[in-house]
C-alpha positions as CSV (number, residue, x, y, z in Angstrom):
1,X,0.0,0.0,0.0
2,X,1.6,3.6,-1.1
3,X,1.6,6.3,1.7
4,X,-0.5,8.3,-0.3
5,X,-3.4,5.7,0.3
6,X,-2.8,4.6,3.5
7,X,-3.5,8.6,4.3
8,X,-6.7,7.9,2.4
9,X,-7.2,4.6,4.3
10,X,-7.0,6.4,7.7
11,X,-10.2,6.4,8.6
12,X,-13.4,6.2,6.4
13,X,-15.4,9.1,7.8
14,X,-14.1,11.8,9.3
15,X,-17.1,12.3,12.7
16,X,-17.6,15.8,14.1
17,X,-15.8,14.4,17.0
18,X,-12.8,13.4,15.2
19,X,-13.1,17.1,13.9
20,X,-13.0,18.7,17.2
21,X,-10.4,16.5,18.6
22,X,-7.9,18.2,15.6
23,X,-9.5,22.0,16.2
24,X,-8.5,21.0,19.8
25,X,-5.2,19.5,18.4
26,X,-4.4,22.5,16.4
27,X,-5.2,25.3,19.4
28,X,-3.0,23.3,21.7
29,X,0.3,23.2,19.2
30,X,-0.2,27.2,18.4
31,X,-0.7,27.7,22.2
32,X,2.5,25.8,23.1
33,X,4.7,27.9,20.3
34,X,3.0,31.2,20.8
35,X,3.5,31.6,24.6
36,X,6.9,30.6,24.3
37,X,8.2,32.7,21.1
38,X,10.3,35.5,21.2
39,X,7.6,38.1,20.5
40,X,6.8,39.5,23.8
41,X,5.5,43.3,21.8
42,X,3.5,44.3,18.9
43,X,5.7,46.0,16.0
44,X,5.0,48.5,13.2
45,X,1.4,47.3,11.8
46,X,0.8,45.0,14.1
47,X,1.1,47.7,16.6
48,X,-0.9,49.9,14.3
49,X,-3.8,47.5,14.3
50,X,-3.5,47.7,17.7
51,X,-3.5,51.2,18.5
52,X,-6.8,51.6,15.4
53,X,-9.0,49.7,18.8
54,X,-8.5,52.8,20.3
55,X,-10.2,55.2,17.6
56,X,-13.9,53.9,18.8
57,X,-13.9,55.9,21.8
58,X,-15.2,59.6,21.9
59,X,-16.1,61.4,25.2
60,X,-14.9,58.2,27.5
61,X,-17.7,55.3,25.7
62,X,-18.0,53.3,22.4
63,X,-19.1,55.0,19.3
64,X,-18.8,53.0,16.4
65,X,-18.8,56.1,13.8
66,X,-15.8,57.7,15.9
67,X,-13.5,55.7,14.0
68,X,-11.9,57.7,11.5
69,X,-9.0,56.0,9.8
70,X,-8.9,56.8,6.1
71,X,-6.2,53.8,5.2
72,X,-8.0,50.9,7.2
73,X,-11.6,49.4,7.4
74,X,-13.5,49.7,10.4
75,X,-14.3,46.1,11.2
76,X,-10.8,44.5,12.7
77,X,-9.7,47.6,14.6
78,X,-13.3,46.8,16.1
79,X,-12.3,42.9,16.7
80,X,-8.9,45.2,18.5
81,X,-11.9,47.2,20.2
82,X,-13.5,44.1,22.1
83,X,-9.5,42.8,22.8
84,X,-8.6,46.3,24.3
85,X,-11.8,45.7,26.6
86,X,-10.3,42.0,27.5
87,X,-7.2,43.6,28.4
88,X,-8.7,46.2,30.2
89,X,-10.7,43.7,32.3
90,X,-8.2,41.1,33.0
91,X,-4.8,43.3,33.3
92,X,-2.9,41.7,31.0
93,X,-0.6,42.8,28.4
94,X,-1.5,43.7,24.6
95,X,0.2,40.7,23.2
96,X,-1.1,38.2,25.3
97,X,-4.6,38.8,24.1
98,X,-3.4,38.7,20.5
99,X,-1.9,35.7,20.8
100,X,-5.5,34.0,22.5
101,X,-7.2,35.4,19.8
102,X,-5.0,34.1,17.1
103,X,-4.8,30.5,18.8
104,X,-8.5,30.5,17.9
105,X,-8.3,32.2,14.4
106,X,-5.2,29.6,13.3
107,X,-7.4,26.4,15.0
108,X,-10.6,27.5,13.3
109,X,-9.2,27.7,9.8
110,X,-6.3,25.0,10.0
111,X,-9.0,22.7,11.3
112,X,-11.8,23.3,10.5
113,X,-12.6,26.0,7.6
114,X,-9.7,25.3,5.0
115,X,-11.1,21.6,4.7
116,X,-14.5,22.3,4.4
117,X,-14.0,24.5,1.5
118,X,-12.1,21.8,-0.1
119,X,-14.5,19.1,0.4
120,X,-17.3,21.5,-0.5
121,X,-15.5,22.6,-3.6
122,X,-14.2,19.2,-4.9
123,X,-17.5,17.3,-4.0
124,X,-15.1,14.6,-2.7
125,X,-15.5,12.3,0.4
126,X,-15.1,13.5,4.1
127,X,-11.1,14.4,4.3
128,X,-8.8,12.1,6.6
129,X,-8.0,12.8,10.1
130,X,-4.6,12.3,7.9
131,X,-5.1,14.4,5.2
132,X,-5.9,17.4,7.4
133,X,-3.3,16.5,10.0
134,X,-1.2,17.4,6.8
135,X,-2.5,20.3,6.0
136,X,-2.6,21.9,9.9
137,X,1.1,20.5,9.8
138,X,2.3,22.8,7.2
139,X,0.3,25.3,7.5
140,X,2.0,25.2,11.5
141,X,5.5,25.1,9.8
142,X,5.2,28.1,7.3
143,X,2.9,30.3,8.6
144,X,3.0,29.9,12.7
145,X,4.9,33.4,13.4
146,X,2.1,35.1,12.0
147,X,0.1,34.3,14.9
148,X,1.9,36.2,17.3
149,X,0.3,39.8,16.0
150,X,-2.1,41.6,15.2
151,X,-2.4,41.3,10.9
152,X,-5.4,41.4,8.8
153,X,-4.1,39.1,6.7
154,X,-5.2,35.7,8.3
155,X,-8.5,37.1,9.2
156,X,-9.2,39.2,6.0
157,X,-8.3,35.7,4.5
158,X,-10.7,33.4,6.7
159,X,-13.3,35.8,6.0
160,X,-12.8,35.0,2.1
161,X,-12.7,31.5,2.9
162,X,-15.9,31.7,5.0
163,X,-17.9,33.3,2.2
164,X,-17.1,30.8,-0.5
165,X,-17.2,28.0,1.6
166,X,-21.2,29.5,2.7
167,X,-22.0,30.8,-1.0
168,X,-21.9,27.1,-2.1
169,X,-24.3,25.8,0.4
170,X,-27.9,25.8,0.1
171,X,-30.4,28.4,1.8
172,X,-30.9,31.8,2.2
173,X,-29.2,32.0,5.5
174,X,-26.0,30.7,4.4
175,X,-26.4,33.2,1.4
176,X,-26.6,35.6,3.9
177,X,-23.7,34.7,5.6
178,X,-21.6,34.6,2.5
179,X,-22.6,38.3,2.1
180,X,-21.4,39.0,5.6
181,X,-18.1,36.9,5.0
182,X,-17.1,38.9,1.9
183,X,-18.1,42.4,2.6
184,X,-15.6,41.5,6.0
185,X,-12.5,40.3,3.5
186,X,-12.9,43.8,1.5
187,X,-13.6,45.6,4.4
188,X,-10.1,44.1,6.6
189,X,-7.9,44.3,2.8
190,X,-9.6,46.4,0.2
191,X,-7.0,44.1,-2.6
192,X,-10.4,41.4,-2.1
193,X,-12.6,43.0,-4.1
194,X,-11.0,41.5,-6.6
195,X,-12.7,37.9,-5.6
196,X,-16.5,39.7,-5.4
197,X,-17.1,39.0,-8.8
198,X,-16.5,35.3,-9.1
199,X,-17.8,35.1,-5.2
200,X,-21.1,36.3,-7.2
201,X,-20.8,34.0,-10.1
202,X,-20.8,31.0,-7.5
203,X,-24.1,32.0,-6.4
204,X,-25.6,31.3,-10.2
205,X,-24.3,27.4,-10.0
206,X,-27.8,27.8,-7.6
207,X,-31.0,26.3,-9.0
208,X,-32.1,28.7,-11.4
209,X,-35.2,29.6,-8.7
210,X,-32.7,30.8,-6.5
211,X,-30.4,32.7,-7.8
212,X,-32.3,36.3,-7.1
213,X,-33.4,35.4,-3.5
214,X,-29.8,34.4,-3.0
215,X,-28.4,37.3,-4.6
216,X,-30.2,39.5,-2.8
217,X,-29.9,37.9,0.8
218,X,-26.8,38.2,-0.1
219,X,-26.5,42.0,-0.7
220,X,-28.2,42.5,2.6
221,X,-25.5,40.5,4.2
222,X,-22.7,42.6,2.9
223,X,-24.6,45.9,3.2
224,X,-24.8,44.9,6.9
225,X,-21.1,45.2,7.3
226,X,-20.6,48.0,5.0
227,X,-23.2,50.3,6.0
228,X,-21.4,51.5,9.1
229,X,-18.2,51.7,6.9
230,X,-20.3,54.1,4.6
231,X,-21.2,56.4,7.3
232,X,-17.7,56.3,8.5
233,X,-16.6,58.6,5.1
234,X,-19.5,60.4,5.0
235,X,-19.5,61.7,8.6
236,X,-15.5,62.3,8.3
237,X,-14.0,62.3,5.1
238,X,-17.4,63.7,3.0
239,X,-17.0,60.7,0.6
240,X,-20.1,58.8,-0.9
241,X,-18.5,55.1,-0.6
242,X,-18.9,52.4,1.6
243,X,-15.5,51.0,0.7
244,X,-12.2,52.4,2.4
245,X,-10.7,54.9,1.1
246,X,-7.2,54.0,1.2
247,X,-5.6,57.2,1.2
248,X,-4.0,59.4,4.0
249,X,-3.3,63.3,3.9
250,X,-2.1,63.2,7.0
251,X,0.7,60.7,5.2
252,X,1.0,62.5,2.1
253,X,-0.5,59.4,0.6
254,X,-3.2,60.2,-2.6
255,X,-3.6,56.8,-3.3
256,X,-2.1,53.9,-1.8
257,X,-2.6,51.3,-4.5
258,X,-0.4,53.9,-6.7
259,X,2.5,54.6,-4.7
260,X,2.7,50.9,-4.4
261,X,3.0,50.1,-7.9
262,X,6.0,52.4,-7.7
263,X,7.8,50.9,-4.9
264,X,6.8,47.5,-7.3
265,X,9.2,48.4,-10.0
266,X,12.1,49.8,-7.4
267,X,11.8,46.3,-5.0
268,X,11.7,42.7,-5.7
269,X,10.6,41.9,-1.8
270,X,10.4,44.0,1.5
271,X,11.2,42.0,4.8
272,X,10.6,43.7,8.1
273,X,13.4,44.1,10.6
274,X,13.0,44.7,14.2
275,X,16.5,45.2,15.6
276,X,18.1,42.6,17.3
277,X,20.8,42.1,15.4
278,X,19.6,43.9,12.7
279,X,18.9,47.6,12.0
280,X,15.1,48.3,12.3
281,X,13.1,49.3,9.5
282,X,11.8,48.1,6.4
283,X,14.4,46.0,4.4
284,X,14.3,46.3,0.7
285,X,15.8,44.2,-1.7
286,X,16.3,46.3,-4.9
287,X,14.9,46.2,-8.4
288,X,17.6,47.3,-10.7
289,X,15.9,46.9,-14.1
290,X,12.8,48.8,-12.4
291,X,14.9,51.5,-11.5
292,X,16.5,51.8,-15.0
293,X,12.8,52.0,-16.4
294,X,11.8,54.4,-13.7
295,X,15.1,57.0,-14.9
296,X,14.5,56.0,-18.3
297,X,11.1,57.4,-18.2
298,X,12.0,60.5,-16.0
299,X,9.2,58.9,-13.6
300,X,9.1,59.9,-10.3
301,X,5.2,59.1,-9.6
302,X,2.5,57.0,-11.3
303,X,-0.8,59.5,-11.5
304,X,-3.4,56.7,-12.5
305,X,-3.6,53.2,-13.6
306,X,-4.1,54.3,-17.2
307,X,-0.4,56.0,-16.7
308,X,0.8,52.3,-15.6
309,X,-0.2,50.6,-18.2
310,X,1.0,52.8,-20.7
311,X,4.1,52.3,-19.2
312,X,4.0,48.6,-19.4
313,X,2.7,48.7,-22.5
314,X,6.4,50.3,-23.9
315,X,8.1,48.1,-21.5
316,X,6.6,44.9,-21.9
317,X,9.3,42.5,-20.9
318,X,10.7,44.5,-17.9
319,X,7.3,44.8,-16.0
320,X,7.0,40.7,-16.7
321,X,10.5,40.4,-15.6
322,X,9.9,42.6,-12.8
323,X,5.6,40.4,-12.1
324,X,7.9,36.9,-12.7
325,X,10.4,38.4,-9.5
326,X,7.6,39.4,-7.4
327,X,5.6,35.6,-7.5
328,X,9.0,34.3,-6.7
329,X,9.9,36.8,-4.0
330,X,6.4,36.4,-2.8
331,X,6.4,32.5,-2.1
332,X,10.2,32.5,-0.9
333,X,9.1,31.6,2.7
334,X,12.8,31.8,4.6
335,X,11.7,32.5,7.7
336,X,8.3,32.0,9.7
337,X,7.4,35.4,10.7
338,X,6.8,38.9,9.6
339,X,9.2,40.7,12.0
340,X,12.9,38.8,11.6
341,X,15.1,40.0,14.3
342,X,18.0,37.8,12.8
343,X,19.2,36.8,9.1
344,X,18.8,33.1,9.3
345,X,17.1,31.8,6.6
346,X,16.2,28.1,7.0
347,X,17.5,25.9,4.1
348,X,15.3,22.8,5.5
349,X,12.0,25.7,5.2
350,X,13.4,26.6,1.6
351,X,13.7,23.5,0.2
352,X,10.9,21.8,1.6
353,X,9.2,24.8,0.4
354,X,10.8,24.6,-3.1
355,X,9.6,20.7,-3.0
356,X,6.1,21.0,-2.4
357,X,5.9,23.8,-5.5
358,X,7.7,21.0,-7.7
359,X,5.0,18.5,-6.5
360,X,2.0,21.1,-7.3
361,X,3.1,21.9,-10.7
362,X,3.3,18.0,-11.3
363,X,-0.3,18.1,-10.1
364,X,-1.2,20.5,-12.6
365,X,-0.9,18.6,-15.3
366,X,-3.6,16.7,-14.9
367,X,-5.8,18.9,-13.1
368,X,-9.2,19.5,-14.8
369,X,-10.8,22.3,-13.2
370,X,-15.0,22.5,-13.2
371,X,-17.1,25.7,-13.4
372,X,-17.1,25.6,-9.6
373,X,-13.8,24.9,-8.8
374,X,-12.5,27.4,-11.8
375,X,-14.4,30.1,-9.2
376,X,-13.1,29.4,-6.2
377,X,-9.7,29.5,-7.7
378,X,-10.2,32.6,-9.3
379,X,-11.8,34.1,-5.9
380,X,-8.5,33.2,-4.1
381,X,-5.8,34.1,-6.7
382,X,-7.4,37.1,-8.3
383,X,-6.3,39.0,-5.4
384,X,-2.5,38.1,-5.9
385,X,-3.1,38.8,-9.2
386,X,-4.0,42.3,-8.3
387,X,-0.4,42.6,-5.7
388,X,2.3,41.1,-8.3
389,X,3.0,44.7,-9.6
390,X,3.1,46.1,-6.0
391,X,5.9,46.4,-3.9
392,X,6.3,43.0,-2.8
393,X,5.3,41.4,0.5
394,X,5.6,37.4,1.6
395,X,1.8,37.8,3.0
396,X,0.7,39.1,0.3
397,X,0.5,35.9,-1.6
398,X,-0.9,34.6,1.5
399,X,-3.8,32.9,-0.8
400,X,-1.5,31.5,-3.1
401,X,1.0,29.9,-0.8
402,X,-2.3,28.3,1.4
403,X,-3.5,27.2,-1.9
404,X,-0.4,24.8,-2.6
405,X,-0.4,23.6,0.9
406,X,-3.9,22.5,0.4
407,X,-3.5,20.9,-3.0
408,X,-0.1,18.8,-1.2
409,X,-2.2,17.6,1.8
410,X,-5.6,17.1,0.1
411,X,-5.3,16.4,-3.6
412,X,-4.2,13.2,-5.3
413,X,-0.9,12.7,-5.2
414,X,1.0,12.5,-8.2
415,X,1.7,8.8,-8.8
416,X,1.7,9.0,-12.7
417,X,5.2,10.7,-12.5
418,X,6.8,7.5,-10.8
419,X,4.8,5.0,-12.4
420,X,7.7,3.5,-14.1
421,X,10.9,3.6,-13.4
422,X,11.9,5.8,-16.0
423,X,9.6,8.3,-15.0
424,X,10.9,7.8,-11.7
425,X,14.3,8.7,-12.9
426,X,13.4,11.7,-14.9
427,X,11.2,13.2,-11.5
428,X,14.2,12.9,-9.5
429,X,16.5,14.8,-11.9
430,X,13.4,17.2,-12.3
431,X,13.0,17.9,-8.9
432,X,16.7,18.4,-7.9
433,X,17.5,21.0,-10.8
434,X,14.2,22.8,-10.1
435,X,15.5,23.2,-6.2
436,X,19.0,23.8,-7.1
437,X,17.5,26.2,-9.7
438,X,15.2,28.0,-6.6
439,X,17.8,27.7,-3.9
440,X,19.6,30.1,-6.8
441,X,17.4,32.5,-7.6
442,X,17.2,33.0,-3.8
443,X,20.4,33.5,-3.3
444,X,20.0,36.4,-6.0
445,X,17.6,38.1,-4.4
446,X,19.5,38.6,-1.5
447,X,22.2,39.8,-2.7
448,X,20.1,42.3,-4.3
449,X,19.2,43.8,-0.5
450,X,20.0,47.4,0.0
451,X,23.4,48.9,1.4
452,X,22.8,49.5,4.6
453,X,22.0,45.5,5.4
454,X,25.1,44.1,3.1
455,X,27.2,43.2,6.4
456,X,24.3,42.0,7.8
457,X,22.8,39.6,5.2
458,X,25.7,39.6,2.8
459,X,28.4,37.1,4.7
């Protein structure tokens, strides 16, 4: 019997019980690493989030329209809201409440909502206690330092998640739901409204009776959520939107998604040091064609998205060049966390990292999507679409890294490519050049790093 169906073999139904046991399971192992990590304090915009909890008080109470944040959407700063009040009550410190609230996020969607999309999606049998063991595993290994902040990324993410997973089931109240679920994920990262229109395009795989009720239900779901965001602008900023605005006078920021896709062409990746034993700040690893197209074009700014692409559009292979860095950059997991305090990448992460892409992309080639599944991708990597030309972060492909986890630990595993023993062979070779080739192109990027980290990263 291969390992592959042994996993499958593991049990034959997977019993609510079972699935407690491994929500249980997963809470314990996050509770064990994140109350004895390093991170004892919040940093930069984990530490912003925080400090946003603050904004809903006005005369000494709560008052949900007192928020007034231009940048960031109302709803997590209110989730902060409710932790400051823990705090408050039990007299303990900032992070520790972060951390108990994260134990919960990671052991909800590790065990619990990641799987049931899957199973939803793919119409296949109840996952394996084995199978999603997997999955929790490497989620655990690549993603745990996450957990010890405050970062809408996880929960804009589960909120995503939560809407398709609800938009496929039947009824009006899980329509509803779905509605509440996505309006959340644009609310927490404004780069998910990208995934509303094929979010909406799930509901029409509905019977045909259903698809206005739904629809509807579900606009009232989402206009539940967004409502308050709406009155936010009005009342402060005197703007007629219910989405954020994502711009900042106060930063000398016009329009955020803009002066990102300038730092896009000038950096292949930013890190974020906290100085231990490196100097703090933001560290950038340079784009030197994007800087040469930049100069050529006496650019200094990018004044709409119609200027961008007519940019790209005389530049065609450096912005791919530059989009082909950024995926790269993006899925280069070499360390756990988003605040590094030391230049250590982990080989073992790397290449086990480097691996499991190999493996996916041997996946892919017999992968057949359906209508429904085509969606649910599209819903999860539109959004990364929409970053590759932005100054590159590792969360931002957050989707897309979760998304080849799940096809490892959930998907059938690629026997056809050591069927025979030829095909053995030529795997093998595959997969060694392909990580030699990564471990490479790595190495490049780092060297790319600017000055002021060369003694530092640069050994």
């Amino acid at each position: 019997m291969s390992f592959a169906t042994a996993l499958d073999a593991s049990t034959n139904q997977f019993s609510r019980r079972q699935e407690a046991v491994l929500i249980a399971a997963v809470a314990a192992a996050y509770v064990a690493y994140l109350f004895t990590s390093e991170y004892i304090k919040l940093y930069y915009d984990a530490e912003d989030y925080w400090q946003l909890g603050h904004r809903f008080y006005h005369l000494g109470r709560f008052e949900l329209l007192a928020y007034d944040d231009s940048l960031r959407g109302y709803s997590y700063p209110l989730v902060n809201f409710l932790c400051l009040a823990v705090r408050k009550a039990l007299q303990v410190e900032a992070i520790t409440v972060v951390k108990c609230f994260n134990v919960g996020l990671a052991a909800f969607f590790f065990g619990f909502l990641a799987p049931r999309l899957w199973q939803v999606t793919t119409h296949t049998v109840p996952l394996t206690l084995a199978r999603r063991c997997l999955f929790a595993a490497l989620g655990f290994i690549f993603w745990r330092g996450y957990f010890n902040f405050s970062l809408s990324d996880f929960p804009a993410l589960i909120a995503l998640v939560a809407s398709l997973w609800q938009v496929q089931q039947r009824g009006l109240r899980a329509a509803f739901l779905a509605g509440v679920a996505l309006a959340l994920a644009v609310n927490i990262r404004s780069i998910y409204l990208a995934s509303v229109p094929t979010v909406l395009l799930l509901v029409f795989l509905s019977p045909r009776q259903l698809w206005w009720p739904r629809l509807l239900v579900l606009s009232l779901g989402a206009g539940l959520i967004l409502a308050p965001q709406w009155l936010i602008n009005r009342r402060h900023f005197n703007a007629n939107t219910p989405l954020v605005l994502a711009v900042s006078p106060t930063l000398n920021i016009q329009n955020l998604y803009l002066e990102k896709l300038k730092w896009g062409l000038l950096n292949i990746k930013c890190e974020t040091a906290i100085g231990w034993q490196l100097p703090s700040g933001q560290m950038t690893f340079l784009d030197a064609k994007g800087a040469d197209l930049m100069l050529a074009e006496n650019l200094n700014d990018f004044t709409s998205t119609w200027h961008y692409l007519q940019v790209t559009l005389r530049h065609p292979r450096v912005i791919a060049s530059s989009y082909v860095r950024h995926i790269f950059a993006g899925l280069d997991i070499t360390h756990p966390t988003p605040y590094i305090k030391r230049w250590e990448p982990s080989q073992w992460l790397q290449g086990l990292n480097y691996t499991l892409w190999f493996w996916v992309v041997l996946a892919a080639f017999r992968f057949r999507p359906t209508m429904r599944q085509g969606l649910v991708l599209g819903s999860l990597l539109l959004p990364c679409l929409a970053v590759l030309p932005m100054s590159m972060e590792i969360r931002y492909l957050l989707p897309l890294h979760l998304l080849l986890l799940s096809v490892v630990a959930f998907d059938s595993w690629p026997v056809w490519a050591v069927a025979t023993i030829r095909r053995a062979a030529i795997t093998a070779v595959a997969s060694v050049l392909f990580v030699w080739c990564c471990f490479s192109l790595s190495a490049n990027v780092t060297k790319s790093v600017e000055p002021r980290y060369h003694a530092h990263l640069l050994k």
